[in-house]
matplotlib code that plots the C-alpha trace (Angstrom):
import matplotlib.pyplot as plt

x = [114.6, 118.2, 120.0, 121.8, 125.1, 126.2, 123.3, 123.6, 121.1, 120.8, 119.3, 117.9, 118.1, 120.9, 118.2, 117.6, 115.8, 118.8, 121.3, 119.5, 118.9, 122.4, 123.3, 121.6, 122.3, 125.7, 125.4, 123.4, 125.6, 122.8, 124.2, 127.6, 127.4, 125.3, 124.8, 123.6, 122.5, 121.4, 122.1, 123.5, 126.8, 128.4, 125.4, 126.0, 129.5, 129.0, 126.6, 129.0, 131.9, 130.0, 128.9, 132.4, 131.4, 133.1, 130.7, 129.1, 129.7, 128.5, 127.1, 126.0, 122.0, 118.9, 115.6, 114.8, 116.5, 114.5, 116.9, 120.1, 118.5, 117.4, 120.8, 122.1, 120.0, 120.1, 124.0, 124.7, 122.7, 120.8, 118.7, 116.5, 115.7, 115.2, 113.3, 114.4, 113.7, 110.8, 107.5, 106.6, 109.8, 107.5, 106.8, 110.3, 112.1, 109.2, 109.8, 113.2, 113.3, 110.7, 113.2, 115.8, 113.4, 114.6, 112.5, 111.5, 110.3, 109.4, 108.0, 105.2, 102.6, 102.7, 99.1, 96.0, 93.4, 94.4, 91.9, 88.4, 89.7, 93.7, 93.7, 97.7, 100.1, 102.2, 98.9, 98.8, 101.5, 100.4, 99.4, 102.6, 104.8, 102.6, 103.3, 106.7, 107.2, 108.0, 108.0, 107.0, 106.6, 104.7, 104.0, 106.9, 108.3, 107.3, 103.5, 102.9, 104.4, 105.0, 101.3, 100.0, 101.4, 99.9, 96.7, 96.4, 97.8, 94.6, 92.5, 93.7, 91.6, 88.3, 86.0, 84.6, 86.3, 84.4, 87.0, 91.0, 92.0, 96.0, 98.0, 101.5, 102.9, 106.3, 108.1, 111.2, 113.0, 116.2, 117.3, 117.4, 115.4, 116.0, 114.1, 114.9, 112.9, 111.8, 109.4, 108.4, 106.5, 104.9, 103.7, 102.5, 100.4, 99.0, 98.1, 96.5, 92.9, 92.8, 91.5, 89.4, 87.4, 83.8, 80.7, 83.1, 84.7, 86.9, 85.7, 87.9, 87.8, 89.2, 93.0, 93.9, 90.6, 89.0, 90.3, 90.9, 92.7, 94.1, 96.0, 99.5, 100.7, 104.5, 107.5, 105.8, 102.8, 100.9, 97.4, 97.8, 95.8, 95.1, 94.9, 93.3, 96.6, 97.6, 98.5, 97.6, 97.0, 93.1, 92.6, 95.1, 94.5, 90.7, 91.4, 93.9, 93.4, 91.1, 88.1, 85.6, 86.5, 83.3, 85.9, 89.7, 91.7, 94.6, 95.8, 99.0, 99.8, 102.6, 103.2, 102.7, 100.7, 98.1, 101.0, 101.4, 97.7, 97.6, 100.1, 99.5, 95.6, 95.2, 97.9, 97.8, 101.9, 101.2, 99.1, 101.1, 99.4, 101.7, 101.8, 103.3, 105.8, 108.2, 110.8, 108.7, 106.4, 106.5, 104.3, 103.8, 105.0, 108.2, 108.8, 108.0, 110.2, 112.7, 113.2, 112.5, 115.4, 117.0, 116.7, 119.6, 122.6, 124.4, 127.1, 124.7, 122.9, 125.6, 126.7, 123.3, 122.4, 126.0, 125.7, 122.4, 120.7, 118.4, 116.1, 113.1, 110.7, 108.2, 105.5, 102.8, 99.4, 96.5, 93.6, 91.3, 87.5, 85.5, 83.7, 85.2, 82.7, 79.3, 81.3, 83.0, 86.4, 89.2, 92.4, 95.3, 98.5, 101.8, 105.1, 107.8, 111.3, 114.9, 114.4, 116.4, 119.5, 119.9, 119.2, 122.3, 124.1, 123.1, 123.7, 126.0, 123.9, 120.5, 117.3, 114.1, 111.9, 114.4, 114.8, 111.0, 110.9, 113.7, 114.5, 111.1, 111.7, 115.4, 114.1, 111.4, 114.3, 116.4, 113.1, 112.3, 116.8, 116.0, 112.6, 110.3, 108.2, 107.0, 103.9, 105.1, 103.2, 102.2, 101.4, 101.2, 102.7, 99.3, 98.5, 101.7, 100.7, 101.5, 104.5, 105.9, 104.7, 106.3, 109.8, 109.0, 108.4, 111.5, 113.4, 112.8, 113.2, 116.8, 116.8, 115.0, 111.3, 108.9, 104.8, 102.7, 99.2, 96.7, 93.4, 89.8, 86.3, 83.2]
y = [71.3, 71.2, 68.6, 65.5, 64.7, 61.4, 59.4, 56.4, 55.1, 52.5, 53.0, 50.0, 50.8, 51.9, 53.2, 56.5, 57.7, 56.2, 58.6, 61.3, 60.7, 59.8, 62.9, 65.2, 63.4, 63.3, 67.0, 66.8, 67.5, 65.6, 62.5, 60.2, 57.7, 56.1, 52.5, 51.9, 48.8, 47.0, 43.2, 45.4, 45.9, 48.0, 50.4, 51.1, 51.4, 53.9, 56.2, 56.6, 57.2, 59.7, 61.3, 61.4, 61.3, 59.7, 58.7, 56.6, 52.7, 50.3, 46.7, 43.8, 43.5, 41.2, 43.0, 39.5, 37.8, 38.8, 37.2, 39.1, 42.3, 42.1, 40.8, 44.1, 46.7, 44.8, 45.1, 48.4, 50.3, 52.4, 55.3, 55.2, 52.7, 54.3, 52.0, 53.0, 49.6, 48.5, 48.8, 45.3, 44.9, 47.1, 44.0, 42.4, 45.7, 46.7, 43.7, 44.2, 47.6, 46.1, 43.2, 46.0, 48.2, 51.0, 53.8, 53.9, 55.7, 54.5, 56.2, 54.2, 51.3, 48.1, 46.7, 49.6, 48.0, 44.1, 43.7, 45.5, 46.8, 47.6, 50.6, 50.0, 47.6, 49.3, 49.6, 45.7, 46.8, 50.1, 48.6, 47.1, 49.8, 52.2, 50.1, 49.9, 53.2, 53.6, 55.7, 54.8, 57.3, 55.9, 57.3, 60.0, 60.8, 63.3, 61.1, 60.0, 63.0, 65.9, 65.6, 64.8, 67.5, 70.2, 68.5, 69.6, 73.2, 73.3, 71.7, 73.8, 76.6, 75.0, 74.3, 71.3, 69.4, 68.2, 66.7, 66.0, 65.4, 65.2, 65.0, 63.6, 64.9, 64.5, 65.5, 63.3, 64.1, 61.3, 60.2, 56.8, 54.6, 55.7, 54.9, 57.8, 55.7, 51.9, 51.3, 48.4, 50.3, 52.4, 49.7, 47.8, 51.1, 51.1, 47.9, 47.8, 48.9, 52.0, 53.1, 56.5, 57.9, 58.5, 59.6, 59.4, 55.9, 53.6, 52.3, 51.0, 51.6, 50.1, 50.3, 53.5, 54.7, 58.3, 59.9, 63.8, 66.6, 69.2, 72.0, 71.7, 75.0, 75.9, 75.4, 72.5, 74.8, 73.4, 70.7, 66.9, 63.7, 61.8, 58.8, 56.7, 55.4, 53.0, 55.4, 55.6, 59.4, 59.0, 56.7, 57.8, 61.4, 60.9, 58.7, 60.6, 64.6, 65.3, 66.1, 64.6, 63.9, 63.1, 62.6, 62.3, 60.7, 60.2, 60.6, 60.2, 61.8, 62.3, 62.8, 59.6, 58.0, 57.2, 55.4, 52.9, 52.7, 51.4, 48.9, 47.8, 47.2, 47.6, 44.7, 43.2, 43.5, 43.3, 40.3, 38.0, 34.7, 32.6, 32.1, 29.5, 29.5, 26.9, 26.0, 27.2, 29.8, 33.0, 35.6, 38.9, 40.8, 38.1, 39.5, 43.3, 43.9, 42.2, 44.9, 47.9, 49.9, 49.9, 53.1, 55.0, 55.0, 57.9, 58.4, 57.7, 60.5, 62.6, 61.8, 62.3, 65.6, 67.5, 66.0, 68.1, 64.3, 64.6, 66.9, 66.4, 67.8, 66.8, 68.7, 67.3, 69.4, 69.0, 70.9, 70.9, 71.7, 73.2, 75.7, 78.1, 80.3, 78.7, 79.8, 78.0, 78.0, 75.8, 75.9, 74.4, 73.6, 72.9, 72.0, 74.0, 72.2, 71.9, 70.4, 67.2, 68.8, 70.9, 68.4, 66.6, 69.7, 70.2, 66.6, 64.4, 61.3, 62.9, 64.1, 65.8, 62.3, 61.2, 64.8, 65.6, 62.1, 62.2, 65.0, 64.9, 61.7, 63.3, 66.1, 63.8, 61.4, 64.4, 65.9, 61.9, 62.0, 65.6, 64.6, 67.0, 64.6, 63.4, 61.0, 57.1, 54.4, 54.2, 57.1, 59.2, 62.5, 64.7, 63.7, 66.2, 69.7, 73.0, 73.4, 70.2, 71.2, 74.3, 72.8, 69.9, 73.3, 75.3, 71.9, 71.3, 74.7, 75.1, 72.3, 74.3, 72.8, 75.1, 74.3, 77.5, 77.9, 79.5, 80.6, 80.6, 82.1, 82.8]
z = [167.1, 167.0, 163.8, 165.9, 163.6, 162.9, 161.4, 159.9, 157.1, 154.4, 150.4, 149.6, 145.8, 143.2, 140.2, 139.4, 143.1, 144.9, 142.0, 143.9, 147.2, 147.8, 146.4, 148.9, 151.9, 151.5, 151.3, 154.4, 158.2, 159.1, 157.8, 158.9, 156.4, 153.4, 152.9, 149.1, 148.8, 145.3, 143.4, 140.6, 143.0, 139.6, 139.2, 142.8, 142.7, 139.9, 141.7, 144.3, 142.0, 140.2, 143.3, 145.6, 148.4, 150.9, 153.3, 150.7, 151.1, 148.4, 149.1, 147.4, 148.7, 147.2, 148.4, 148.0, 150.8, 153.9, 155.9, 154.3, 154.3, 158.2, 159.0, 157.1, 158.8, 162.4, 162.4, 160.6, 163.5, 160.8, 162.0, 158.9, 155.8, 152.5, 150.2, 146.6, 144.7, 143.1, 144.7, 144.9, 147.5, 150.0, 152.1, 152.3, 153.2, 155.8, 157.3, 157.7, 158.7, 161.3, 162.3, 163.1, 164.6, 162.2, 161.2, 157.3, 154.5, 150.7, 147.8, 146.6, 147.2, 145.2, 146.3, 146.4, 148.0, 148.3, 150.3, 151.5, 154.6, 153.4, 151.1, 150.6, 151.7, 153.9, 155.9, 157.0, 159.0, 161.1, 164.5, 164.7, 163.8, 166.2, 169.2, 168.4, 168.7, 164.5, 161.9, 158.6, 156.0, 152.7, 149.4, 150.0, 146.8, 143.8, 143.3, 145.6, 147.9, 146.5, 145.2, 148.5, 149.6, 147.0, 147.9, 151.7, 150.7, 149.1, 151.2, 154.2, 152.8, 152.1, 154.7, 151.9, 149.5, 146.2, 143.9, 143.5, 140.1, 140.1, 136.9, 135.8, 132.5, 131.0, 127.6, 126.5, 123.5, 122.5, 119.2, 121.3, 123.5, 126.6, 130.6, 132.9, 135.1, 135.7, 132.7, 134.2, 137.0, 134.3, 132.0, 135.3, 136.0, 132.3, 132.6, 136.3, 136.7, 139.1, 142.3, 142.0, 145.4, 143.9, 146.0, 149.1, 148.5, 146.5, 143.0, 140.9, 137.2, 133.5, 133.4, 131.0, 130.8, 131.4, 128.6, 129.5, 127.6, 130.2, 129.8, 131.6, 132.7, 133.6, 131.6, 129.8, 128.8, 126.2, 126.2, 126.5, 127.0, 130.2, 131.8, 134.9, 136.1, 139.0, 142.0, 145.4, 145.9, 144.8, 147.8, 150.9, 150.5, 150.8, 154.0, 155.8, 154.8, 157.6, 155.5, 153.8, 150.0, 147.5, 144.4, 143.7, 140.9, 139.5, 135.5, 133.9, 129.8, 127.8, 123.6, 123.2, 126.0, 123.3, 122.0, 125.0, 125.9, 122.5, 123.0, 126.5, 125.8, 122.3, 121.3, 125.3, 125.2, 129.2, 128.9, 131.3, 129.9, 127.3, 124.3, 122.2, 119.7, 118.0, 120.7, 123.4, 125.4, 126.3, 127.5, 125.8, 129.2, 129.5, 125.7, 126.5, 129.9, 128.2, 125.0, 126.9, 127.3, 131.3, 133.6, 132.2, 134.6, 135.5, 133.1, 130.4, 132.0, 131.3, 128.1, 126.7, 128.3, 128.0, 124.0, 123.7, 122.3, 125.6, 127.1, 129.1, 131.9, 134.1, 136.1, 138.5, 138.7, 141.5, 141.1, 144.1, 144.3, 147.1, 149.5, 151.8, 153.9, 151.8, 148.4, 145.7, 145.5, 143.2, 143.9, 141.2, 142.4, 139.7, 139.9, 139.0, 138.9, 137.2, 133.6, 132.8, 131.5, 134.8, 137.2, 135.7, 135.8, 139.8, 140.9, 137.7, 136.6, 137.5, 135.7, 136.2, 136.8, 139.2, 140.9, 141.4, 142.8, 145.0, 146.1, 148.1, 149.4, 150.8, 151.9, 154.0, 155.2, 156.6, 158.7, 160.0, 160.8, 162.2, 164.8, 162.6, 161.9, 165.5, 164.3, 164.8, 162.9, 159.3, 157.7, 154.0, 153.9, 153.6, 157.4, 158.5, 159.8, 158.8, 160.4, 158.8, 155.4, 155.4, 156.4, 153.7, 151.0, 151.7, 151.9, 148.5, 147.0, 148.1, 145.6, 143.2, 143.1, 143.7, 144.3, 142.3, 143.8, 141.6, 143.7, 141.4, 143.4, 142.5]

ax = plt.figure().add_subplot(projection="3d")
ax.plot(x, y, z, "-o")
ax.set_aspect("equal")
plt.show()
């Protein structure tokens, strides 16, 4: 299908996914003009300083105010919505996107399972945006996304499926504090019980439990430990794959993860009752999100990695278990992608968290801009065909991420 020029969206979001997904669609013929939208009107202004470009225009936008934001997107004449804040804005900026009758994609769910029936937010919504004629694409970033994504390469070639198991490990290395994305949304997932698929539904277990050393191949290449984390991969790839799933989870580890289980459960620095102290109250979380160090912004970025006082790389596994033909087959997927240092290189103000995030998520705007993605409704990315999948995988390896498939029979 031929590329129509002269689209129009909005990024709701100036934190490090919006750094990047600004930065590839303004590359992008596809693509007229950018609206980057966030409260933090400097942070925005800086992303588009860093990045040039001059169809980039900055406003001043509360993913609080429904009203402002459906104002925005009603008179801007958008032809797509890019959520890029934090996930528990998934309601407000659906709605407007809904208001303005706007297609729209996001990167991750804020609510798994809020209720029997809804396994994620963006869910309470689907009937609506199917008779509308809409296009909602949820979970599409790095994980969810990218992973969904490794999942139904795999699952294409098994007549069964057993078990899931995807993994999230990342290696930072500063002489400072340093965020090179929201902490908050991590420490929220440490502290959240999870949603596994066991026996061929939900269950959900102890937040940071299930303790697992794994063996992360790739650039990163050496063992590390493992957690249940919050994520929605273990619950909507079950649901929308096409096949029958009897297990899938998700785990997240670092070099220190033990260290923040620790603090998150073993001292309850997440605990979000209060507690009192002369000249008043405060909760342990109130206390914790306000020390932790802000996602870096882009010329921090910079500074750090050309200084050589920052490196750091990231790489998402998802090993899937089966039969194909009455045999036994596994099939592990990995990521291979640019490390920290040479994402900022490739795209100023950038690094690996934020590129195996968002460049994903672009590449999935530019195919909704493009009409490759027909389906309309609410949907995950690992419900997309074969065709789709392929354009998504050579999408992102002109930006240098590549998926490596390892095939085990017996």
């Amino acid at each position: 299908m031929g590329s129509p020029t002269g689209k129009k969206v909005i990024i709701v979001g100036a934190g490090a996914q919006g750094i990047v997904i600004t930065g590839v669609l303004a590359a992008a013929d596809d693509v007229a003009e950018i609206v980057l939208g966030d409260i933090d009107v400097a942070r925005a202004r800086e992303i588009a300083e860093t990045n040039g470009s001059p169809k980039i225009r900055v406003i001043e936008l509360d993913a609080t105010d429904l009203e402002a934001m459906t104002r925005v997107m009603k008179d801007g004449s958008f032809a797509l919505v890019i959520n890029a804040t934090l996930p528990r804005f998934v309601h407000n900026v659906m709605k407007a996107a809904y208001a303005a009758r706007t297609n729209y994609i996001d990167m991750a769910s804020n609510e798994i399972y809020p209720t029997p029936e809804v396994p994620i937010e963006q869910l309470f919504y689907a009937i609506d945006w199917k008779e509308a004629g809409l296009q909602c694409l949820t979970g599409g970033g790095g994980d969810p996304g990218l992973t969904n994504i490794m999942a139904k390469l795999a699952i294409n070639e098994m007549d069964t499926v057993e078990s899931i198991k995807i993994k999230d490990f990342g290696v930072v290395k500063c002489d400072e504090p340093v965020a090179l994305w929201s902490m908050e949304t991590f420490l929220e997932d440490v502290y959240l019980d999870s949603m596994i698929w066991e026996d061929g539904k939900p269950k959900r277990v102890e937040a940071s439990t299930g303790r697992e050393e794994y063996f992360v191949p790739g650039k990163i290449n050496r063992n590390g430990a493992f957690y249940f984390h919050d994520h929605e991969e273990a619950v909507t790839i079950p649901l929308f794959c096409g096949k029958p799933v009897q297990y899938a989870d998700f785990k997240i580890g670092a070099p220190d993860i033990d260290m923040w289980v620790f603090l998150v459960k073993g001292l309850h620095l997440m605990d979000p009752g209060k507690l009192e102290f002369e000249g008043g109250a405060v909760s342990p979380r109130e206390m914790l999100l306000k020390l932790i160090p802000p996602t870096l912004s882009p010329k921090k970025q910079i500074e750090l990695y050309e200084s050589g006082r920052l490196s750091s790389d990231l790489c998402v596994t998802c090993d899937v278990a089966g039969e194909k033909d009455g045999k036994p087959v596994a099939i592990s997927c990995w990521s291979e992608s640019p490390s920290g240092a040479e994402a900022c290189r490739r795209l100023r103000g950038t690094n690996d968290v934020s590129w195996l995030t968002s460049v994903p998520c672009s590449i999935f705007a530019l195919m909704l801009l493009r009409g490759e993605i027909e389906r309309t409704g609410v949907f995950p990315p690992e419900i997309l065909g074969s065709d789709a999948i392929d354009i998504f995988l050579a999408g992102i390896k002109a930006y240098g991420i590549d998926v490596v498939k390892k095939v085990a029979t017996e």
